[in-house]
Backbone as CSV, one residue per row, in Angstrom:
resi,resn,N_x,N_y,N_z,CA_x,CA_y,CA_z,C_x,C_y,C_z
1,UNK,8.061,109.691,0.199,6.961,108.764,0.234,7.301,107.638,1.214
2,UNK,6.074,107.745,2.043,6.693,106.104,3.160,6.103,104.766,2.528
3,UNK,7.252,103.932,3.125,7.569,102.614,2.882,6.242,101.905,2.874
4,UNK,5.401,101.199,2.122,4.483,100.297,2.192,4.502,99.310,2.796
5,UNK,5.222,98.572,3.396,5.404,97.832,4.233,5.822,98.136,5.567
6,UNK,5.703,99.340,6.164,5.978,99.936,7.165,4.331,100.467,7.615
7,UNK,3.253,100.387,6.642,2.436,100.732,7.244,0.820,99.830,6.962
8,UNK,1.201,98.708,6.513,0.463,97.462,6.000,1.060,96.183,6.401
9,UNK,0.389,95.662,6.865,0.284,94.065,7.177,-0.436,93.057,6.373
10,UNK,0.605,91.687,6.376,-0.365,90.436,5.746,-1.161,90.087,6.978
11,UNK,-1.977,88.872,6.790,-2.488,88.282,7.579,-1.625,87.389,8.254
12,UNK,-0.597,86.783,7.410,0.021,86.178,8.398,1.213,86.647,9.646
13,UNK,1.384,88.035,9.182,2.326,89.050,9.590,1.743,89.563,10.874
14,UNK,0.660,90.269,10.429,-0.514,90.454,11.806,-0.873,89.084,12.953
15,UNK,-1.081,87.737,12.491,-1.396,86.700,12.985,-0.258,86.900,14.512
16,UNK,0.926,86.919,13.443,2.163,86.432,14.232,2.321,87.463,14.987
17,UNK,2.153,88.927,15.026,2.484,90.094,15.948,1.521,90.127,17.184
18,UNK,0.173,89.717,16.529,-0.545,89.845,17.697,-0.813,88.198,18.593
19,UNK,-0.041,87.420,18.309,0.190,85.871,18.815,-1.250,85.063,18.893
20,UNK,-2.196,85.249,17.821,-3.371,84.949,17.496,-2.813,83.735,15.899
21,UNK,-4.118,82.895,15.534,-4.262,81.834,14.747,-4.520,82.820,13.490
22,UNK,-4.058,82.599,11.942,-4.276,83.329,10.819,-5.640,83.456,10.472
23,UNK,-6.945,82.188,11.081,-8.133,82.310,11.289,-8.682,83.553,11.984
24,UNK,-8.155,83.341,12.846,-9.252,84.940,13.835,-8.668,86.090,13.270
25,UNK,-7.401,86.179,12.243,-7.920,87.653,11.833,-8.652,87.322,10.105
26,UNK,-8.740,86.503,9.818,-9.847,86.292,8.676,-11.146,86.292,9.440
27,UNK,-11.553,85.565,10.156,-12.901,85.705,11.104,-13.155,87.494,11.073
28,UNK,-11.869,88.067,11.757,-12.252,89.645,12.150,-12.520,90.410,11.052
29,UNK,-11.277,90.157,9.779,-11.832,90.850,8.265,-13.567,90.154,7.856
30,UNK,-13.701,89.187,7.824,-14.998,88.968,6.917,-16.173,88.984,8.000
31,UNK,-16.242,89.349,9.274,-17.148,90.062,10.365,-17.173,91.496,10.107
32,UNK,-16.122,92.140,9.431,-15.780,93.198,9.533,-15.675,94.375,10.510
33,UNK,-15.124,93.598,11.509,-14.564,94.377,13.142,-12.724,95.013,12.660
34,UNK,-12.556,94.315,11.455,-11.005,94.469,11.213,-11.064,95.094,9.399
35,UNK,-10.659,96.128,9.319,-10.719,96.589,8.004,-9.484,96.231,7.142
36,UNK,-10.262,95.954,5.810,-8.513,95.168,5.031,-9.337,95.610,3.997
37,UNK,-7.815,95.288,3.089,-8.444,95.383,1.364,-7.737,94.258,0.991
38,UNK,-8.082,94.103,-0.381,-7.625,92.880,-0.739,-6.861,93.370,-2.212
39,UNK,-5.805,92.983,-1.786,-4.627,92.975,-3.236,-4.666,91.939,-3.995
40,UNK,-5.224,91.501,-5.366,-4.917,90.559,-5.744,-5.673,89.462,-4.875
41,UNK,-4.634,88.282,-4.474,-5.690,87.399,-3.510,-5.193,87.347,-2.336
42,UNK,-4.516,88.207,-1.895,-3.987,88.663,-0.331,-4.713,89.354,0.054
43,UNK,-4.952,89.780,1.493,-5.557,90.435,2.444,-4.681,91.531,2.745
44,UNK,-4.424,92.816,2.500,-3.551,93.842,3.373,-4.197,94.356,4.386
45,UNK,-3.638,94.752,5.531,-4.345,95.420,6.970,-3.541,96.595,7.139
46,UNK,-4.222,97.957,7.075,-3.611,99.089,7.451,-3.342,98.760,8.855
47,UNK,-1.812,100.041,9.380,-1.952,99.707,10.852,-2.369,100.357,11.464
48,UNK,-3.386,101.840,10.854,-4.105,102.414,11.650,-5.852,101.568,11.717
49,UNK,-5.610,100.616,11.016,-6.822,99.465,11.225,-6.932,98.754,11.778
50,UNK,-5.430,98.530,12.556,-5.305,97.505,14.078,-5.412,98.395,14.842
51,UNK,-4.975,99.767,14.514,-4.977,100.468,16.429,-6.551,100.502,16.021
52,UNK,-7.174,100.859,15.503,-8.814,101.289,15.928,-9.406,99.691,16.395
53,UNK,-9.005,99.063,15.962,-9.556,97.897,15.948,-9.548,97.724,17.902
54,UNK,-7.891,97.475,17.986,-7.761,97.417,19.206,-7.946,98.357,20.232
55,UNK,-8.296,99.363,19.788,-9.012,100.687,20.492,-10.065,100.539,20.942
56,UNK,-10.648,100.033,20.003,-12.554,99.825,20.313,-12.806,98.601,20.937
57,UNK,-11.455,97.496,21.393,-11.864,96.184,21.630,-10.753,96.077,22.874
58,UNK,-10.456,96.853,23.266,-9.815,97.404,25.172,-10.735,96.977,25.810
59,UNK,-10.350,96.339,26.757,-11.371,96.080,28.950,-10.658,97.319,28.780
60,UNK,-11.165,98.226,29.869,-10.883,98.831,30.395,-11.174,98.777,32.026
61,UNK,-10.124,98.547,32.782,-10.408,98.167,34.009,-11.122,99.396,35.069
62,UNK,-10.599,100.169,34.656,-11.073,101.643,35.593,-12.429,102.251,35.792
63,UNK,-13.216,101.123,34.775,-14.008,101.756,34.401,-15.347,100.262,34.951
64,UNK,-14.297,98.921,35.153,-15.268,98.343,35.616,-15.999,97.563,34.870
65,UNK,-15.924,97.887,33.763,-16.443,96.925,32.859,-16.369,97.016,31.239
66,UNK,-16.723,95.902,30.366,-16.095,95.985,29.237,-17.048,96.533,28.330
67,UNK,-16.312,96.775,26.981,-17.234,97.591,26.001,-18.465,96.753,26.155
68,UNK,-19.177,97.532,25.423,-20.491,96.520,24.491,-20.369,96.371,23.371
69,UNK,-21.060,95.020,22.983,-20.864,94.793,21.492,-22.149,94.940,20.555
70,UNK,-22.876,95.020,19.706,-23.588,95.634,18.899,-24.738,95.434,19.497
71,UNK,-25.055,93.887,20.437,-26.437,93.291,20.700,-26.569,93.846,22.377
72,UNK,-25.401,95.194,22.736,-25.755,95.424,24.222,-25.256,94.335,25.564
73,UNK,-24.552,93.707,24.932,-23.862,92.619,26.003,-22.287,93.029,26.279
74,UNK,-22.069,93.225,27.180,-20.446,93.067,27.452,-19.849,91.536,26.703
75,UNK,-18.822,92.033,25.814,-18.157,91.181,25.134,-17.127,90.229,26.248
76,UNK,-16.949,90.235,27.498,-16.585,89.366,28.297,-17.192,88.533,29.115
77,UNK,-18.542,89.294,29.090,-19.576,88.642,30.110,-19.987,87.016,28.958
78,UNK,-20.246,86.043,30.051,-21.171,84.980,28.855,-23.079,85.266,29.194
79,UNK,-23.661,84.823,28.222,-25.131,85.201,28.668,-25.049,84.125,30.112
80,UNK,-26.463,84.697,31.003,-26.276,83.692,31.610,-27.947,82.489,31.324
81,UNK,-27.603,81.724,31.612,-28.810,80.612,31.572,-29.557,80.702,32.834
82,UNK,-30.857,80.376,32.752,-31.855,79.724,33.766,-31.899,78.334,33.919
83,UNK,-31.376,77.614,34.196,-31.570,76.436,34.133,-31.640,75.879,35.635
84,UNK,-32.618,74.876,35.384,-32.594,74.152,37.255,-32.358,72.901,37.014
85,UNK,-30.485,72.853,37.300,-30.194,71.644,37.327,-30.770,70.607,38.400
86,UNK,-31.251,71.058,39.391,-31.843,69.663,40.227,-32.775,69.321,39.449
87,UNK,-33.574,70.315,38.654,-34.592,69.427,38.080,-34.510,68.648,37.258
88,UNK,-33.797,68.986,36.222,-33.098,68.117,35.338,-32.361,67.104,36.072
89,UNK,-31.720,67.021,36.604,-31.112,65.636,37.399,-32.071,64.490,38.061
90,UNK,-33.103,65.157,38.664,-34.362,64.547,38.849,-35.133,63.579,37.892
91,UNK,-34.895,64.202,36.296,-35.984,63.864,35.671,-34.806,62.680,35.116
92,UNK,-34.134,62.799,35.046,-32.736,62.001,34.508,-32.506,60.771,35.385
93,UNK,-32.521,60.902,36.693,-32.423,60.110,37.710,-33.881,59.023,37.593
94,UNK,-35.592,59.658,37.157,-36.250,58.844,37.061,-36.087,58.378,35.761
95,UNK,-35.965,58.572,35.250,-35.908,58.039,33.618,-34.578,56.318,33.876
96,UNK,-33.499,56.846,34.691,-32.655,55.474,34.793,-33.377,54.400,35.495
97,UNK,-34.422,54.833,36.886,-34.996,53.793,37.774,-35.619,53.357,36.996
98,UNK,-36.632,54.154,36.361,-37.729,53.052,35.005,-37.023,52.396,34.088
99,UNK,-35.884,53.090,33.465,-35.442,51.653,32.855,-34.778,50.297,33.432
100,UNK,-34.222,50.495,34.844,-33.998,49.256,35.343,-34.875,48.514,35.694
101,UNK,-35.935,48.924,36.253,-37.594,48.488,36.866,-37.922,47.598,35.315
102,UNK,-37.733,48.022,34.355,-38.531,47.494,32.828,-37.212,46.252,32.767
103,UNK,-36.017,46.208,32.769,-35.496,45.255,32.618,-35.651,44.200,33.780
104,UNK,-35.423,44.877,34.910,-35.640,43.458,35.948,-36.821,42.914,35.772
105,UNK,-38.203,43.606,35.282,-39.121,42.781,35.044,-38.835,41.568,33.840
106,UNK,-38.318,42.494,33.027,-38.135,41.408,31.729,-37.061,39.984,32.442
107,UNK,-36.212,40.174,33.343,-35.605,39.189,33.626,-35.812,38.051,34.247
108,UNK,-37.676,39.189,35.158,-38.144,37.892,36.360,-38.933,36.677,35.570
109,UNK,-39.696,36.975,33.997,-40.527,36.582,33.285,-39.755,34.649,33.123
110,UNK,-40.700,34.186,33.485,-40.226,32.741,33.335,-39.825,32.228,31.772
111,UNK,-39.199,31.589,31.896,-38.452,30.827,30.211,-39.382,29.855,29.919
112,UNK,-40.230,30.089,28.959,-40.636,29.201,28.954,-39.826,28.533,27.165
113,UNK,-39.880,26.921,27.650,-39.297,25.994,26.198,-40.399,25.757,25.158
114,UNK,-40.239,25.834,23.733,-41.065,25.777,22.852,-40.889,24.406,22.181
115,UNK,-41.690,23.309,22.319,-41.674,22.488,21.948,-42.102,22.321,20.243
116,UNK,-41.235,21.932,19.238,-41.782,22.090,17.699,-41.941,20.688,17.814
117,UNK,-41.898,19.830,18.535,-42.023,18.277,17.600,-43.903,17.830,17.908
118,UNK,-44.359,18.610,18.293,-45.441,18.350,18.873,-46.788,17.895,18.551
């Protein structure tokens, strides 16, 4: 019979082999990209549950590009945005002139003194 600990990992055991935070493989168990069971109130990880894991989660360079992940996106790519930063800088840029325009007015406004004894 083989050794149980020759073919199961803790979380913190796994953390430390694969030089990752004890978070991202709790993130990966309760996403369930990483299969575990739970002993008691430990997490065990088969280690044929890291190779698939890391099987299915390879770049593969030869090929040019990376897996996909469930929603059809390459898991390396970021989405990309539309955004038109000149325009936004534009609208940002008038928004500062009107507020200086509103204060220098407020500054040109004469003082006037309020006389109470009157």
């Amino acid at each position: 019979m083989a050794k149980i600990e020759n073919c199961m990992y803790s979380v913190q055991e796994l953390a430390q082999d694969l030089k990752v935070d004890t978070k991202t493989i709790y993130r990966l168990i309760y996403s369930g990209q990483l299969e575990a069971c739970k002993v008691g109130r430990l997490w065990r990880i088969r280690q044929s549950a890291v190779d698939k894991y890391l099987r299915d989660n390879t770049y593969n360079p030869a090929s040019g590009r990376a897996k996909e992940n469930r929603k059809g996106r390459s898991r390396n790519a970021r989405p990309r945005r539309s955004v038109d930063y000149g325009a936004k800088l534009d609208a940002m840029l008038r928004q500062v002139r009107e507020q200086e325009k509103r204060e220098k007015q407020k500054s040109n406004k004469p003082y006037v003194a309020v006389d109470n004894d009157g």
